[in-house]
C-alpha positions as CSV (number, residue, x, y, z in Angstrom):
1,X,0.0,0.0,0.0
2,X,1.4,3.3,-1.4
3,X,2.0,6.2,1.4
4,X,-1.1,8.4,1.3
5,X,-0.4,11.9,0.1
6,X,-2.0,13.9,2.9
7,X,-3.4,17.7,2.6
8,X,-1.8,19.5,5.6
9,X,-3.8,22.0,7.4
10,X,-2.8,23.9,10.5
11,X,-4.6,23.7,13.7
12,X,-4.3,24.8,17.6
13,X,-0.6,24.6,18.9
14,X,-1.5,24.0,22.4
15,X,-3.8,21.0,21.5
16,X,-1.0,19.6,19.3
17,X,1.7,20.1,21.3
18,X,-0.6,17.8,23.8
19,X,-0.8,15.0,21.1
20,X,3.3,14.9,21.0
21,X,3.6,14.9,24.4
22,X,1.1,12.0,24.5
23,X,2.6,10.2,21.8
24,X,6.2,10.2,23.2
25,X,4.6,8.5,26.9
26,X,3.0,5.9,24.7
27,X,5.9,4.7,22.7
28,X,8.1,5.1,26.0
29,X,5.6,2.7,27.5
30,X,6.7,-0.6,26.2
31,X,3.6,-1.3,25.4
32,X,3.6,-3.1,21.4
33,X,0.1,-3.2,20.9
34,X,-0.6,1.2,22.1
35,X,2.6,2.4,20.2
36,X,1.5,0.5,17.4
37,X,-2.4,2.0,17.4
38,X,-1.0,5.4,18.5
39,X,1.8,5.2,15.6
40,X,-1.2,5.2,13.0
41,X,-2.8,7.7,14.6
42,X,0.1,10.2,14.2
43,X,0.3,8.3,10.3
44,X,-3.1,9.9,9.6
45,X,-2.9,12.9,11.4
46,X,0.6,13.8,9.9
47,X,-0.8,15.8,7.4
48,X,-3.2,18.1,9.7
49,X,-0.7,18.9,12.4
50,X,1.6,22.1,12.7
51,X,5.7,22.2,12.3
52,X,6.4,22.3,15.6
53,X,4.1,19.0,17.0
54,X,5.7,17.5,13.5
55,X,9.1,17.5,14.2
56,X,8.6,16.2,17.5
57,X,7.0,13.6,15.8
58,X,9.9,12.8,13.5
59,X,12.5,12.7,16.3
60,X,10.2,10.4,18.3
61,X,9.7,7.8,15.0
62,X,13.3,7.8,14.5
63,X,14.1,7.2,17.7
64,X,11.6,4.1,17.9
65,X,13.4,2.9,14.9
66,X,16.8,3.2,16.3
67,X,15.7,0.9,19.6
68,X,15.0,-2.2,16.7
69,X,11.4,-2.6,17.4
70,X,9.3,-5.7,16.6
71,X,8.3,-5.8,12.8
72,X,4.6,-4.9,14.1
73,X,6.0,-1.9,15.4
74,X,8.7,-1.3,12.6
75,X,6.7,-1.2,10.1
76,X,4.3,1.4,11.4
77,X,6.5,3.6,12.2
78,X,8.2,3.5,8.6
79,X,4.6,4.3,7.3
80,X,3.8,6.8,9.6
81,X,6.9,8.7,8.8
82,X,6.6,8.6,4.9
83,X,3.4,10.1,5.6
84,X,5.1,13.3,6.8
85,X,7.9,13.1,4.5
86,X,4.8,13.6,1.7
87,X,3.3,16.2,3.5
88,X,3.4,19.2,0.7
89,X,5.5,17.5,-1.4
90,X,8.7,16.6,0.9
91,X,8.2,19.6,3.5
92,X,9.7,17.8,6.8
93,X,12.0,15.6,4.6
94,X,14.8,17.7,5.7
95,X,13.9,17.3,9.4
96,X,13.9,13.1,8.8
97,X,16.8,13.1,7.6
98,X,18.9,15.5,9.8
99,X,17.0,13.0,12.7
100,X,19.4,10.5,11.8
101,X,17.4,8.4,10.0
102,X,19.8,7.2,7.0
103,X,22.0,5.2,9.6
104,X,18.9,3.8,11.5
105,X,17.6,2.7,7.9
106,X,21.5,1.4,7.0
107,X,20.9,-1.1,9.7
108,X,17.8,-2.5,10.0
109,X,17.3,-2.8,6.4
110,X,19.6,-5.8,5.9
111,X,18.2,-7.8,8.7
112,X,14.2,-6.4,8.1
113,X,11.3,-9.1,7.6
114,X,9.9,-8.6,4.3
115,X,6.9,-6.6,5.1
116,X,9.0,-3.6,7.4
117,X,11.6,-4.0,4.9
118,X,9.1,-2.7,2.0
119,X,7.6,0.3,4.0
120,X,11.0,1.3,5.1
121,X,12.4,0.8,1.1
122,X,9.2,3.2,0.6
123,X,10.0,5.6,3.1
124,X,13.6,5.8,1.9
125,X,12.2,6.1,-1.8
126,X,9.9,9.3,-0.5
127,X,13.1,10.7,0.8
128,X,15.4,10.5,-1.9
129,X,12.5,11.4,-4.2
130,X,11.6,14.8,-2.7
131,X,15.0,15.4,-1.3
132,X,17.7,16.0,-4.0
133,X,20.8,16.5,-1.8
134,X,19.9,14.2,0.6
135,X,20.7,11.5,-2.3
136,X,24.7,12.6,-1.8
137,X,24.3,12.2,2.2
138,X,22.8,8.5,1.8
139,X,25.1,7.8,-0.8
140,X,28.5,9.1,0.5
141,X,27.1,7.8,3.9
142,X,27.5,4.4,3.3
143,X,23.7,3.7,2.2
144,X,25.0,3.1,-1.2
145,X,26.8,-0.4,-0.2
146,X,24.1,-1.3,1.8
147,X,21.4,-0.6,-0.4
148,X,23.1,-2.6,-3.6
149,X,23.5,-5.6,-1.1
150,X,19.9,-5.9,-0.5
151,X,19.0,-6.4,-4.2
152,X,20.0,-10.5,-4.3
153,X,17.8,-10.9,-2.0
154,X,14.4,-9.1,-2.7
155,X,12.0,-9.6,-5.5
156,X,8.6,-7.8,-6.7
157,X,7.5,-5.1,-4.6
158,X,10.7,-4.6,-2.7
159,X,12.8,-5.0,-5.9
160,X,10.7,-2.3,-7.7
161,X,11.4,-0.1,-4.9
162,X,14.9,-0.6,-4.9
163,X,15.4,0.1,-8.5
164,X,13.6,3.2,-8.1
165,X,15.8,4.1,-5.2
166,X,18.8,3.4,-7.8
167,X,17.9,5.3,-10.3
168,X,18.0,8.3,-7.8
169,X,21.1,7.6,-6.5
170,X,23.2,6.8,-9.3
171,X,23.0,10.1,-10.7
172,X,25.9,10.6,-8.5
173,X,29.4,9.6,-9.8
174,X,30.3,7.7,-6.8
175,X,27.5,5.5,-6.9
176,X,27.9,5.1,-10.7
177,X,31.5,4.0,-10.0
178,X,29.8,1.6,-7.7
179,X,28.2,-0.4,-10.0
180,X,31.3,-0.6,-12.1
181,X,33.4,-2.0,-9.4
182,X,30.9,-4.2,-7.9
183,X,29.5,-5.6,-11.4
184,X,26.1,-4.4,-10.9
185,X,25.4,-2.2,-13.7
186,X,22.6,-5.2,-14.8
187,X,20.4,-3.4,-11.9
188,X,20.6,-0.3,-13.2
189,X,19.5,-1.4,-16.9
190,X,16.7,-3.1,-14.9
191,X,15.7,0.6,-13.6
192,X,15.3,1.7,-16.9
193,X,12.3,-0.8,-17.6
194,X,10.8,-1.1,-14.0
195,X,8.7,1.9,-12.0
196,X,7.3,4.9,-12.7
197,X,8.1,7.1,-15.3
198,X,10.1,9.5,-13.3
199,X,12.2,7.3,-12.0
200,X,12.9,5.0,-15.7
201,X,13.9,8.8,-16.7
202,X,16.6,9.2,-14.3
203,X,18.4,5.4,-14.7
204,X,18.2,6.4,-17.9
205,X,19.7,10.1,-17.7
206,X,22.1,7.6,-15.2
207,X,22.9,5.3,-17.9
208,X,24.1,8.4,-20.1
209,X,26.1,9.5,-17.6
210,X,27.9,6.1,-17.0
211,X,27.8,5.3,-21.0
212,X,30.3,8.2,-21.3
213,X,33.8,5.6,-20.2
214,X,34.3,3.0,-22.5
215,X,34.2,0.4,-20.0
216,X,30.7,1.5,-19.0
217,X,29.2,1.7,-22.4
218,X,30.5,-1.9,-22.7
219,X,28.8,-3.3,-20.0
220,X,25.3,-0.9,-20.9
221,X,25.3,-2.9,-24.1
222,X,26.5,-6.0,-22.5
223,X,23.4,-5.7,-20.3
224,X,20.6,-5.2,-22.7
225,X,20.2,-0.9,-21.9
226,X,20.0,-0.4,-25.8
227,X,16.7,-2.2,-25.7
228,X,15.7,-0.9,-22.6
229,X,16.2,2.6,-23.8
230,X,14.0,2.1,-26.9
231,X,11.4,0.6,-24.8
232,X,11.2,4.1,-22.9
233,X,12.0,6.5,-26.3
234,X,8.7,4.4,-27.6
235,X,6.3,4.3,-24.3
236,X,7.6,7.3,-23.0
237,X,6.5,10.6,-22.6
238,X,8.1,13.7,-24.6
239,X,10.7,14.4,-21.8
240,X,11.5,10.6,-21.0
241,X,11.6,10.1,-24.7
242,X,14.2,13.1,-25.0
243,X,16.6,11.5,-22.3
244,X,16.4,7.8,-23.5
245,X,16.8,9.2,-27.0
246,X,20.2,11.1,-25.9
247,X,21.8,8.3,-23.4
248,X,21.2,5.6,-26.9
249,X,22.9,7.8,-28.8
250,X,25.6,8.3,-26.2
251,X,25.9,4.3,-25.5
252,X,25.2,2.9,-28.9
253,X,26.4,5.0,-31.4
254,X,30.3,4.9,-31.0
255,X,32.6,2.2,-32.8
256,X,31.4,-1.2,-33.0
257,X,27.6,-0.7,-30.9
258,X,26.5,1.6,-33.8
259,X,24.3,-0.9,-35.5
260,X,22.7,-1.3,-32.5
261,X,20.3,1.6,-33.3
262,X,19.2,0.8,-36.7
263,X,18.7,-3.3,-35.3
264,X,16.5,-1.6,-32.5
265,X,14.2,0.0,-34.3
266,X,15.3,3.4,-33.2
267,X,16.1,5.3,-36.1
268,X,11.8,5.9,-36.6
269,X,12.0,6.9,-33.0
270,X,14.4,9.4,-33.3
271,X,13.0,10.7,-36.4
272,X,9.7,11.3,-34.1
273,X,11.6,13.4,-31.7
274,X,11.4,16.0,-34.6
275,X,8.1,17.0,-33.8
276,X,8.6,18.2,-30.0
277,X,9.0,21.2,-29.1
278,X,11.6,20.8,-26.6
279,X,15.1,22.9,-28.0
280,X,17.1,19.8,-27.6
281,X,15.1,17.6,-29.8
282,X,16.4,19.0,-33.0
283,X,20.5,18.7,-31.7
284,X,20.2,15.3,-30.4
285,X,18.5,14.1,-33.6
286,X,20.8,15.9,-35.9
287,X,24.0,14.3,-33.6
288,X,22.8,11.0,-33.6
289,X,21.7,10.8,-37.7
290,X,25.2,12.5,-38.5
291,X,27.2,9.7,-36.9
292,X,25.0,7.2,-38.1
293,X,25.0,8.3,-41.6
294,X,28.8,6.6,-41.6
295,X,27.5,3.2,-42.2
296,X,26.1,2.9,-45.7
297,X,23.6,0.9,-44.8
298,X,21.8,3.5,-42.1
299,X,22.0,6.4,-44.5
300,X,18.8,5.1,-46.5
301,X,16.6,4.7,-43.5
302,X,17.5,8.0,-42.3
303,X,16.7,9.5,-45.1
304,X,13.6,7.7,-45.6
305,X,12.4,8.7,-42.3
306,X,13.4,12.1,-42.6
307,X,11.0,12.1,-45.9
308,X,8.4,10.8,-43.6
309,X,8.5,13.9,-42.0
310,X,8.9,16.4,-44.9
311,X,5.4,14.4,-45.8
312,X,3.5,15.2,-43.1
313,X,1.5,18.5,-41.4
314,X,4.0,19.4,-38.5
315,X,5.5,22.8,-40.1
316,X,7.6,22.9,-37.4
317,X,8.6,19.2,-37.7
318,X,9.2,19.8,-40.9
319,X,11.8,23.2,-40.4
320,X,13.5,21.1,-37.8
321,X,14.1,17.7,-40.7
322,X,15.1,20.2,-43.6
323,X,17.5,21.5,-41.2
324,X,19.1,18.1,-40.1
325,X,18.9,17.2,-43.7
326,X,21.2,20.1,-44.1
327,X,23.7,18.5,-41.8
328,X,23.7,15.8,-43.0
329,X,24.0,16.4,-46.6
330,X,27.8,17.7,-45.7
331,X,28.6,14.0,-45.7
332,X,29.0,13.1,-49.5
333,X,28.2,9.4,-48.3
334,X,24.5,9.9,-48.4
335,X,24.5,11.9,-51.9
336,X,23.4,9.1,-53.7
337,X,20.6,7.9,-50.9
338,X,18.8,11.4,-51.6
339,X,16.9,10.3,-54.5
340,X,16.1,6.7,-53.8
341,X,14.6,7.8,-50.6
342,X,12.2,10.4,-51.8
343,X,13.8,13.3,-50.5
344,X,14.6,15.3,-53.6
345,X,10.7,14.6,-54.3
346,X,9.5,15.7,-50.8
347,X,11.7,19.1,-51.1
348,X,10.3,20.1,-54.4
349,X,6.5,19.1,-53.7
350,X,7.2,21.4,-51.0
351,X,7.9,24.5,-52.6
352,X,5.1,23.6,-55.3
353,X,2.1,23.1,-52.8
354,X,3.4,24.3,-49.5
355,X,1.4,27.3,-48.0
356,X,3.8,27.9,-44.4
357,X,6.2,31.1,-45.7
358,X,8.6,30.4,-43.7
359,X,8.6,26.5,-44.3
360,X,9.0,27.4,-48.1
361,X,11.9,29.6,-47.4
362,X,13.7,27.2,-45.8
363,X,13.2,24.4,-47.9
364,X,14.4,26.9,-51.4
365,X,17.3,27.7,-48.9
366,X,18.1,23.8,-48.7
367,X,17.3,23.4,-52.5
368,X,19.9,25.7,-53.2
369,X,22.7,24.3,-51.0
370,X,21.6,20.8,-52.1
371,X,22.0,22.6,-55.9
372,X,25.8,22.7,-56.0
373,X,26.0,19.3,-56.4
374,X,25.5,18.0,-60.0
375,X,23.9,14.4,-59.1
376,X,21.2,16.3,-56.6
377,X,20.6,18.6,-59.4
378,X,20.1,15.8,-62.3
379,X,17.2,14.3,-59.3
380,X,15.8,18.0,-59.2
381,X,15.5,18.3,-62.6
382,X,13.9,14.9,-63.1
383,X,11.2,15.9,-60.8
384,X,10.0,19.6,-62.0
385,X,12.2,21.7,-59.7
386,X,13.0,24.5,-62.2
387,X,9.8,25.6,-63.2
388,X,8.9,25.2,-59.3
389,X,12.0,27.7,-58.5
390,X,10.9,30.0,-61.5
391,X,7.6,30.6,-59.9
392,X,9.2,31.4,-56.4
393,X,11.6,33.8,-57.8
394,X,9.0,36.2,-59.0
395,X,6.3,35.0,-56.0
396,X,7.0,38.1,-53.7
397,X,7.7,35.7,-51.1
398,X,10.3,37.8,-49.8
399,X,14.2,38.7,-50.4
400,X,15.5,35.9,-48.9
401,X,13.6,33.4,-51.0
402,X,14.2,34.7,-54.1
403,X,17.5,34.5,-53.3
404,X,17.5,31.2,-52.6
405,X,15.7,30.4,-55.5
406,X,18.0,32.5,-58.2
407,X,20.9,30.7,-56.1
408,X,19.9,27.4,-57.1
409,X,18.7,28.6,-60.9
410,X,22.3,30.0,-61.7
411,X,23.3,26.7,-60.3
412,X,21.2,24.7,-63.0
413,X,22.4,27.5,-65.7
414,X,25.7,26.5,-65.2
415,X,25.2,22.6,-65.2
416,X,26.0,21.5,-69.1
417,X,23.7,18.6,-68.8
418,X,20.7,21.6,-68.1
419,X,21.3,23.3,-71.3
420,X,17.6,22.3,-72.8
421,X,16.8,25.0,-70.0
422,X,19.5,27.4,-70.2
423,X,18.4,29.5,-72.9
424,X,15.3,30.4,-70.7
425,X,16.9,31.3,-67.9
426,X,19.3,33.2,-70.0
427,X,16.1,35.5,-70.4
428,X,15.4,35.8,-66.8
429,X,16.7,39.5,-65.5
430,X,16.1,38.2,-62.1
431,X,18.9,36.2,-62.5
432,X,21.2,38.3,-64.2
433,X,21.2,40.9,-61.4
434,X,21.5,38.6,-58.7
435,X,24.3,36.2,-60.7
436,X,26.9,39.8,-60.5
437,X,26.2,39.3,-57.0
438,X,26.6,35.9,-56.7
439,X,30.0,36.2,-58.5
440,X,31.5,38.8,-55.8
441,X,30.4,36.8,-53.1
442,X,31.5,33.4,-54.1
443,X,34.7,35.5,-54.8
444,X,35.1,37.5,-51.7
445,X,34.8,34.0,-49.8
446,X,37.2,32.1,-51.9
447,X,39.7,35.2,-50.8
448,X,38.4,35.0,-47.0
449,X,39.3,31.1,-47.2
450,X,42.6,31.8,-48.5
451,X,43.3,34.5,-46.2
452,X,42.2,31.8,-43.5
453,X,44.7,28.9,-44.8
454,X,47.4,31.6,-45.0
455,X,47.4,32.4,-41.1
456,X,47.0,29.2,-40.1
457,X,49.8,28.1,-42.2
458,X,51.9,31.3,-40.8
459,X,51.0,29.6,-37.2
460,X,52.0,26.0,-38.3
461,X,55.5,27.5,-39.8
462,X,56.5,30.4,-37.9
């Protein structure tokens, strides 16, 4: 049974401050059966009392904790203080832990029956839940070693719990170096598919962190966290999705591991990513399809994805493909790839039947960097782009379209294997203006790239 999530309210101090009191005769009393009904008592009224009858409270359940008490009585004082660690979202968790109760849960946890052991797991779940920095007191505290010992041991319920402990705690590079040394990155992996969504996102922002050494990346894949990680990208929601997208790339997608993410299924996935809004979508996207673009046989079903996008509604999606297209048509690998998977096709239906301004001006912007290159422009051609980019120069879509647009005609003017077309764009004065201008700026940066090798050079040879 979960800890209940209780609504505090404040009330008299005197009549509170009466309850403590009462409270701390009864547990004093040695009397199992009262301290356990009184215990509950203060578990339901955690959430009504004020601060001060509270943290009289806590020093009192931590206390009975310390003195070992029977499992009866063990276990209702675990839940009766997760119950006011929830109050208002972690409120008093401070005050718990500061009442010493890491080292009382260090030692009873090992030698717990398995129903006190659960609500104490709980409690110390709710802690390190709603308490960031008490994760570094547990874990540099010794809890770490303890709590990794317990896992052999524990199954269902408990296990879940633990896991979701884990994930909290190795966000911390001590406990992450843990699991190295004692072999027990398998757990962690484990997180990653097992409790809420919260906590899956942090073994997984976890698994990032430890997938950055070699020797842990070895052991992620070793373990099964590539699958794991896809599980969450797909069932997710947009931020889990973000971080399980970004620790794959980071644990998959170096040396021999890469193939792991097109075998996985991911590569739709990551595509998918393109249509959050979230500013980090875009980048980890573009990093991932750029280093996976170096095996030929990714680069199609990149690209093919990518066209899935172009195709749909998602303006935005769209704006963020065409520019990850951009960056990955620096690689000359996937040249060839960009007609047999539609993209050429999907580019120019864009600028024929798009309506978005700003989509179309970005799309003519990549049509004319994908221009230079003579085999994109034979794929352009063969699917109507120059009467497309004809239309857009004199659309009055604005300056930076046309540009675009006269960019990528003077391109096809120049191509021999265009001339059925050249003596029409000949006639265009669009063109003629804007190729002058062309011609000083190509120049001005061929002498700005010179310029450039000659200082470094000077640097090089001094």
């Amino acid at each position: 049974m979960e800890c209940p999530p209780p609504v505090r309210r404040e009330d008299g101090e005197t009549e509170w401050a009466e309850v403590a009191r009462k409270y701390l005769h009864v547990v004093s009393s040695g009397d199992e059966a009262a301290a356990v009904g009184a215990t509950l008592v203060v578990k339901r009224l955690a959430g009504h009392a004020p601060d001060s009858a509270v943290r009289v409270v806590v020093r009192a359940l931590v206390g009975l904790l310390a003195r070992s008490p029977p499992p009866r009585l063990q276990a209702a004082a675990s839940q009766a203080l997760c119950s006011v660690v929830r109050v208002d979202g972690g409120r008093f968790t401070a005050e718990v832990v500061d009442a010493g109760f890491f080292p009382v849960a260090q030692g009873l946890l090992p030698e717990a029956e398995e129903v006190p052991q659960r609500i104490l797991l709980r409690c110390l779940s709710c802690i390190l839940t709603f308490h960031a920095t008490s994760r570094v007191v547990f874990g540099r505290g010794g809890g770490a070693e303890v709590f990794l010992g317990l896992f052999p041991g524990c199954s269902g319920a408990s296990k879940r719990r633990l896991l979701e402990i884990l994930s909290a705690l190795a966000l911390m590079k001590e406990v992450r170096r843990l699991l190295l040394t004692d072999g027990k990155v398998e757990y962690l992996v484990a997180a990653i598919s097992s409790g809420n969504l919260a906590s899956r996102t942090r073994a997984a922002q976890a698994a990032g962190l430890l997938g950055a050494s070699t020797v842990g990346r070895s052991l992620l894949v070793e373990m099964g966290a590539p699958l794991a990680l896809v599980g969450l990208m797909r069932n997710g929601g947009s931020s889990a999705s973000l971080v399980a997208a970004n620790a794959l790339g980071i644990v998959s997608s170096i040396g021999p591991h890469l193939p792991l993410i097109h075998q996985s299924g991911a590569i739709p996935l990551y595509a998918e990513l393109l249509k959050e809004r979230h500013p980090l979508a875009k980048d980890i996207v573009e990093d991932v399809f750029c280093i996976l673009i170096s095996i030929r046989d990714n680069a199609g079903v990149v690209l093919e994805n990518l066209a899935g996008i172009l195709r749909g509604e998602d303006d935005l999606a769209i704006s963020a493909a065409v520019d990850v297209l951009l960056a990955l048509a620096e690689y000359k690998s996937i040249i060839p790839f960009l007609k047999s998977s539609g993209v050429i096709t999907v580019l120019v239906d864009l600028l024929r039947n798009g309506n978005n301004h700003d989509v179309i001006e970005k799309v003519t912007g990549a049509v004319a960097q994908l221009s230079y290159e003579e085999y994109i422009r034979e794929g352009l051609m063969e699917v109507g782009a120059i009467p497309v980019l004809l239309d857009l120069l004199n659309g009055r879509l604005g300056n930076l379209t046309e540009s675009a647009a006269a960019e990528a005609l003077i391109n096809f003017s120049e191509d021999p294997s265009c001339q059925e077309y050249a003596p029409m764009l000949q006639r265009v004065p669009e063109l003629s203006a804007f190729r002058d201008h062309l011609f000083h700026f190509r120049n001005s940066q061929g002498h700005l790239i010179q310029s450039m090798r000659r200082r470094i050079e000077q640097r090089l040879n001094p």
